[in-house]
C-alpha positions as CSV (number, residue, x, y, z in Angstrom):
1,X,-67.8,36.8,167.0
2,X,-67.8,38.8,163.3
3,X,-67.1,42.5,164.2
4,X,-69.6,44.5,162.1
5,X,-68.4,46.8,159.5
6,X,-68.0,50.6,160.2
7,X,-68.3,52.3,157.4
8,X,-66.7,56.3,156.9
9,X,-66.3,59.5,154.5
10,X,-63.1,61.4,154.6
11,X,-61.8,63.7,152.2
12,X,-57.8,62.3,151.0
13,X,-55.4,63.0,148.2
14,X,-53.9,60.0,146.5
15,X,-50.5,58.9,147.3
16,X,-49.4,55.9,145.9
17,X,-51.0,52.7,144.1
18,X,-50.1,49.3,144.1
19,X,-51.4,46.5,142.1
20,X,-52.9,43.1,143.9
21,X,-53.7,40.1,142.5
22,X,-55.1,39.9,139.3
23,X,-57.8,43.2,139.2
24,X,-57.4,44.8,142.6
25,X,-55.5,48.1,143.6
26,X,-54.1,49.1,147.7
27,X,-54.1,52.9,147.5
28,X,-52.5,54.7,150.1
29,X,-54.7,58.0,150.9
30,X,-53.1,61.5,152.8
31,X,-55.7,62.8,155.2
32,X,-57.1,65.0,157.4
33,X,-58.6,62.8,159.7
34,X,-56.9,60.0,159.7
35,X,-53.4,60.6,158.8
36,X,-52.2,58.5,156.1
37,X,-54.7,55.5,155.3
38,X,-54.1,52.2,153.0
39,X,-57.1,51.0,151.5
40,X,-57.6,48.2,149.2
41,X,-60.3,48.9,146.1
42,X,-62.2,45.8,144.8
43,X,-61.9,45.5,141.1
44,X,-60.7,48.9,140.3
45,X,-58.5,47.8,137.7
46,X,-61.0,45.6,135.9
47,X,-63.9,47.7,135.7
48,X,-63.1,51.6,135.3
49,X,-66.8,52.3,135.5
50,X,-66.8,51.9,139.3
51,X,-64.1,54.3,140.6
52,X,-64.5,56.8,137.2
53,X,-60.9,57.3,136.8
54,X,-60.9,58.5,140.3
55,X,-57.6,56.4,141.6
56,X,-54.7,58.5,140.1
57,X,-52.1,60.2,141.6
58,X,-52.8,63.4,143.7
59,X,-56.4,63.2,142.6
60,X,-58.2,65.1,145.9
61,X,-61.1,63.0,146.5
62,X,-64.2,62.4,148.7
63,X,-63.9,58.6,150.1
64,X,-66.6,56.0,151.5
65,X,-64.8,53.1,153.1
66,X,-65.2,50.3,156.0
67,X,-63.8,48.3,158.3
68,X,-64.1,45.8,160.7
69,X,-61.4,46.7,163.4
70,X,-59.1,50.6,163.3
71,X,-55.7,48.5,162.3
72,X,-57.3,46.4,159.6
73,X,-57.1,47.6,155.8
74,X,-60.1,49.9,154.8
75,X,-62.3,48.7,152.0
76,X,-62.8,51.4,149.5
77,X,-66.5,51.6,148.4
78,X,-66.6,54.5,146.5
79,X,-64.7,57.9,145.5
80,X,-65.9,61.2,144.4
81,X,-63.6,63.4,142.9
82,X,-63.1,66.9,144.1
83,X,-60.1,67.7,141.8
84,X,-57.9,66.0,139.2
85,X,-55.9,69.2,139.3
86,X,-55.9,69.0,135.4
87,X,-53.2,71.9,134.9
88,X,-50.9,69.8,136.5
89,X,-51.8,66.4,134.5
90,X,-51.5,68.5,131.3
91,X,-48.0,69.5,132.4
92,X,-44.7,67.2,132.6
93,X,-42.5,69.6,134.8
94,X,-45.7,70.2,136.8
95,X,-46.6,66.0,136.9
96,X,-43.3,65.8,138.0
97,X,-43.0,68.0,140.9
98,X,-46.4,66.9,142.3
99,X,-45.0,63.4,142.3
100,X,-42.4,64.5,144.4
101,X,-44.7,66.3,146.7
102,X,-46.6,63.5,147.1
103,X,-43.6,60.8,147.7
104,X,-42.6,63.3,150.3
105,X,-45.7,63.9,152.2
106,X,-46.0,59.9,151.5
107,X,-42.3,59.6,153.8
108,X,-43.1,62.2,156.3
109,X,-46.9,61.5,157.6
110,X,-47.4,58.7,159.9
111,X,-50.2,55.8,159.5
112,X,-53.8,56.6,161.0
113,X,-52.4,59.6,162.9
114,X,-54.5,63.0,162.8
115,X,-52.7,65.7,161.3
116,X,-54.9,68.0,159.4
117,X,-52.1,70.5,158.5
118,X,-49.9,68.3,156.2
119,X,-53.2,67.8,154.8
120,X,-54.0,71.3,154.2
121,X,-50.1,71.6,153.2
122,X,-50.5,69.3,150.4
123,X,-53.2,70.3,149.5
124,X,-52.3,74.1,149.2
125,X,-49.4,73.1,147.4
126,X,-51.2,71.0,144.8
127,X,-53.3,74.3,144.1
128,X,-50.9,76.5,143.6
129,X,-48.9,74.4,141.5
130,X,-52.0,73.9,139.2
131,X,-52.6,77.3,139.2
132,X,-49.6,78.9,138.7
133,X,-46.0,78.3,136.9
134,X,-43.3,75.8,138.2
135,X,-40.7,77.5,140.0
136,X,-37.9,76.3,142.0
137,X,-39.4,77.9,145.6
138,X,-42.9,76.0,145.1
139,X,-40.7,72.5,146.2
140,X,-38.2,74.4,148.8
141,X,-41.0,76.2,150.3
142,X,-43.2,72.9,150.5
143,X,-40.0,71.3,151.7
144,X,-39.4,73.6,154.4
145,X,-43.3,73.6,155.6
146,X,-43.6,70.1,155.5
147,X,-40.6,69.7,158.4
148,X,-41.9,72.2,160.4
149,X,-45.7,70.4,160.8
150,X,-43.8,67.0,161.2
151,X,-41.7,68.3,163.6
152,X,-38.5,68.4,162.7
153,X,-38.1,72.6,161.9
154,X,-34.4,73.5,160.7
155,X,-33.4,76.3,163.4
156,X,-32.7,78.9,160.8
157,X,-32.7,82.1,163.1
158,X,-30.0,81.1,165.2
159,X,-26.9,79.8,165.6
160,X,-26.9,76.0,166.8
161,X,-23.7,76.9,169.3
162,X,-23.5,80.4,170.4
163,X,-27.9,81.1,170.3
164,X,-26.5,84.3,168.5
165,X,-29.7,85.6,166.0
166,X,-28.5,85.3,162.4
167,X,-27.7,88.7,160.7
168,X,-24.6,91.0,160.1
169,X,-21.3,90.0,158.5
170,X,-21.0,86.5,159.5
171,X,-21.3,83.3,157.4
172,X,-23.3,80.2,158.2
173,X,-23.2,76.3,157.8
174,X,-25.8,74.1,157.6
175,X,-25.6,71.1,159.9
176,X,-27.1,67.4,159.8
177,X,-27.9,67.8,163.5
178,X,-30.7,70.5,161.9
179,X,-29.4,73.9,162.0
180,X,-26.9,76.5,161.5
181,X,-23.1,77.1,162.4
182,X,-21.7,80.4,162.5
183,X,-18.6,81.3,161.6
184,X,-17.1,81.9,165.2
185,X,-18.4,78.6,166.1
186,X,-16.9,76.2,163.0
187,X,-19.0,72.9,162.5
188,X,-17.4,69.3,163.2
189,X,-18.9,68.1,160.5
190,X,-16.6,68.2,157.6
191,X,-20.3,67.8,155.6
192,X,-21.9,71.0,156.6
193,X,-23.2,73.3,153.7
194,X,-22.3,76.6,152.6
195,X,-25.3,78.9,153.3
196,X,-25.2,82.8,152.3
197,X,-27.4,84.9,154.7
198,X,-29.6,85.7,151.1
199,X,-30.9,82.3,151.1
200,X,-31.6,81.8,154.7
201,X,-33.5,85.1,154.7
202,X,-35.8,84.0,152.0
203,X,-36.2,80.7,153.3
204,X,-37.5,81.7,156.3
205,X,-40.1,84.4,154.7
206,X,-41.0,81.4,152.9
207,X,-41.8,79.4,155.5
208,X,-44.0,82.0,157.3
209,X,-45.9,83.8,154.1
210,X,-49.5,83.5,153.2
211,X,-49.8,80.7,150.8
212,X,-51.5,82.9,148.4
213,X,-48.7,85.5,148.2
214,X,-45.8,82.6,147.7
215,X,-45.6,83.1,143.9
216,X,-44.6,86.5,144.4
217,X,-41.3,85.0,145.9
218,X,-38.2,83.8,143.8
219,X,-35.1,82.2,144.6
220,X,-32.2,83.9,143.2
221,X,-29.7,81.2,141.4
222,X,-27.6,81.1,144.0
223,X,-30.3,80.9,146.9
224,X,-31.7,78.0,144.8
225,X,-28.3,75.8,144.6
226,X,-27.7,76.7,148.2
227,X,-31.7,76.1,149.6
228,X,-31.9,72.9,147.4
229,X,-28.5,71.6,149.1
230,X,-29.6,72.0,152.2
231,X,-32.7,71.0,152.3
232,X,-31.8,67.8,150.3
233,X,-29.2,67.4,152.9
234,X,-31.3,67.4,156.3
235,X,-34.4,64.9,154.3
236,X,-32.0,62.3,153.6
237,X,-30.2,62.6,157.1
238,X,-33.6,62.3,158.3
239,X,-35.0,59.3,156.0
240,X,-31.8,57.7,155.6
241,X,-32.4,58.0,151.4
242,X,-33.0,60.1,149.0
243,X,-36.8,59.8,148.4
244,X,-37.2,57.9,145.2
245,X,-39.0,61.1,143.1
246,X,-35.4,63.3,143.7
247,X,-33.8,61.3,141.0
248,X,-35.9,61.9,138.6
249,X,-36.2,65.6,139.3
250,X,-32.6,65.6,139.3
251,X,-32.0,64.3,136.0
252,X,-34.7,66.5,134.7
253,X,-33.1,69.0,135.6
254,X,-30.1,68.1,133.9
255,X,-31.7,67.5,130.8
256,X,-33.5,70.9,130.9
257,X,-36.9,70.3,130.3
């Protein structure tokens, strides 16, 4: 017996394409609904007419799709696009930093798994980078967002050990195991970071301001190299890799573009 087709609208942001066979794409969607969903889409790269430059990269979109059974591979029917963010397309340092939001939020959201807040994450992210300059804090504050909603918050206001709130005179370490060390309680790990009480001040207000109000925040030099350390750090003890995108933001930031 032939399970009938269901067919279903959900809004998603692209994050990743894949070619098949000779004129077929599998796109891999982020959201709100559904968690992350892999769809293939008939034809897209043959005829452009059908899916009107819709399948790009963090293109937020309105999706029709079906399928027979929940597990099976949706079949994309049609896309609407809500937003290209064109600021962002227009912008190499901007294109680039959106890739890595999306390869993250790509790593960190599970398959056909509700989770409307990454959603809105991304999605709040995209905006602002579209609507505003590139700036160190737009990634560390995405960064830091995007482990609390998946569950896996750095403890920041304490000390791992002793419980003690952070504050006064004393200096901290970041740990793998997701938190800090104080001073008085000195880490095993010989790999634990350097973190001045600057940085994890404004990581923290990062993590709890109005999205709006987050361009009004900057990193001082220092609380950049030390929050993009850490941060870097605890993701790839957490996905076992760098993600793929962090090497090319790396290098260009090395280049200085």
């Amino acid at each position: 017996m032939v399970n009938a087709k269901t067919s279903q609208r959900a809004e998603a942001i692209v994050l990743r394409l894949m070619d098949y066979g000779e004129s077929d794409l599998i796109v891999t969607f982020c959201t709100a609904e559904l968690g992350k969903l892999r769809g293939i889409a008939k034809g897209a790269r043959r005829s452009r007419k059908r899916f009107a430059n819709a399948l790009e990269p963090f293109s937020r979109l309105q999706i029709l799709f079906s399928r027979r059974r929940p597990e099976s591979l949706a079949l994309i029917e049609a896309c609407t696009v809500i937003s290209h963010f064109p600021a962002i397309r227009a912008d190499l340092g901007k294109t680039l930093i959106a890739s890595y939001l999306i390869d993250l939020t790509d790593q960190f959201m599970p398959e056909e798994k509700k989770n409307a807040p990454l959603f809105g994450l991304l999605n709040d992210f995209l905006r602002l980078l579209d609507a505003g300059p590139v700036t160190e804090a737009i990634l560390r504050f995405f960064e830091i967002r995007l482990l609390r909603l998946s569950g896996y918050d750095p403890v920041l206001d304490h000390c791992l050990a002793c419980k003690a709130p952070v504050g006064g005179k004393s200096s901290y370490r970041f740990t793998a195991d997701g938190g800090l060390i104080c001073a008085a309680c000195r880490p095993a790990s010989p790999d634990a970071i350097p973190v001045s009480l600057g940085t994890i001040m404004t990581l923290l207000l990062g993590r709890e301001m109005e999205i709006d109000r987050l361009g009004r925040l900057h990193l001082s030099e220092q609380s950049a190299d030390e929050s993009r350390r850490l941060l870097a750090h605890f993701i790839r003890h957490l996905l076992g890799r760098d993600p793929k995108s962090v090497h090319v933001l790396n290098e260009i930031r090395r280049m200085g573009i």
